[in-house]
N, C-alpha and C positions, 0 to 999 in steps of 0.2 A: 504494500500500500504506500510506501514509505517514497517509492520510486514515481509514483502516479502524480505526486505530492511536489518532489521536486522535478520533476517534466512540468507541470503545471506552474509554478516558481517561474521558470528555465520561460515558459512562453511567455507571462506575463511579462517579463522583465522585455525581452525581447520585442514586445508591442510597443512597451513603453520607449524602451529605445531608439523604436524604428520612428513615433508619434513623436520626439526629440528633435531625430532629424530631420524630420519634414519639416519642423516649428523654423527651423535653422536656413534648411535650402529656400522657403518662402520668403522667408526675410531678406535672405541673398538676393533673389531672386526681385523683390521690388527693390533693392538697392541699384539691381544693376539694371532694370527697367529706367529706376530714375536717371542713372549716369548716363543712359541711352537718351532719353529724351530730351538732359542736356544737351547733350553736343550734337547729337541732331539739330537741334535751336540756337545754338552758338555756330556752327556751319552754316544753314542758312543767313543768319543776319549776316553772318562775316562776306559772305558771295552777294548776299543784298547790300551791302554798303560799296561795293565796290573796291575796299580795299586790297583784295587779293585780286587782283584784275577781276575783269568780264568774263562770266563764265556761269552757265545754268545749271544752278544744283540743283535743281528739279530732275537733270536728265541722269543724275550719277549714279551708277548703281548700284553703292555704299549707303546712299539715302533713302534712296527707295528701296531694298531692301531691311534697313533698321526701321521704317517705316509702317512696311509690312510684320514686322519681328513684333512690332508696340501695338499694333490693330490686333492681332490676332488673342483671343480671349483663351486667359489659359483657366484650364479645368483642372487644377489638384487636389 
C-alpha cells in the first residue's frame, strides 16, 4: 500500500511542478511578446521619421512577420 502512497506523492509533486512551469514560461512569454511589440514600434517610427533613410517597413519581412507572431492568439 505503502508504494501506491508514494506513486501518488511522486504525481502530485510532478503536477505541481509541471503547473510551476507553465506559471514561469507565460510570464516569459508576455515578457517577450512585450519586447516584441517594442521594437516593432520603435522600427517603425525610426523608418517613419526618416532618419535611417527612405525605406518601407511595411514591406520587410522581419515586420510582418513579428506582426503576424503578436496577432496570432495563443491558447495555453
Amino acid at each position: 500500500m505503502s508504494h501506491i502512497v508514494d506513486a501518488h506523492v511522486a504525481y502530485i509533486k510532478t503536477i505541481s511542478d509541471l503547473n510551476q512551469d507553465k506559471a514561469e514560461l507565460l510570464e516569459r512569454i508576455k515578457r517577450l511578446e512585450e519586447a516584441l511589440e517594442g521594437t516593432v514600434k520603435w522600427i517603425v517610427h525610426l523608418a517613419d521619421s526618416g532618419d535611417a533613410g527612405f525605406w518601407d517597413v511595411e514591406k520587410q519581412s522581419e515586420i510582418i512577420a513579428a506582426r503576424a507572431a503578436l496577432k496570432k492568439e495563443s491558447k495555453p
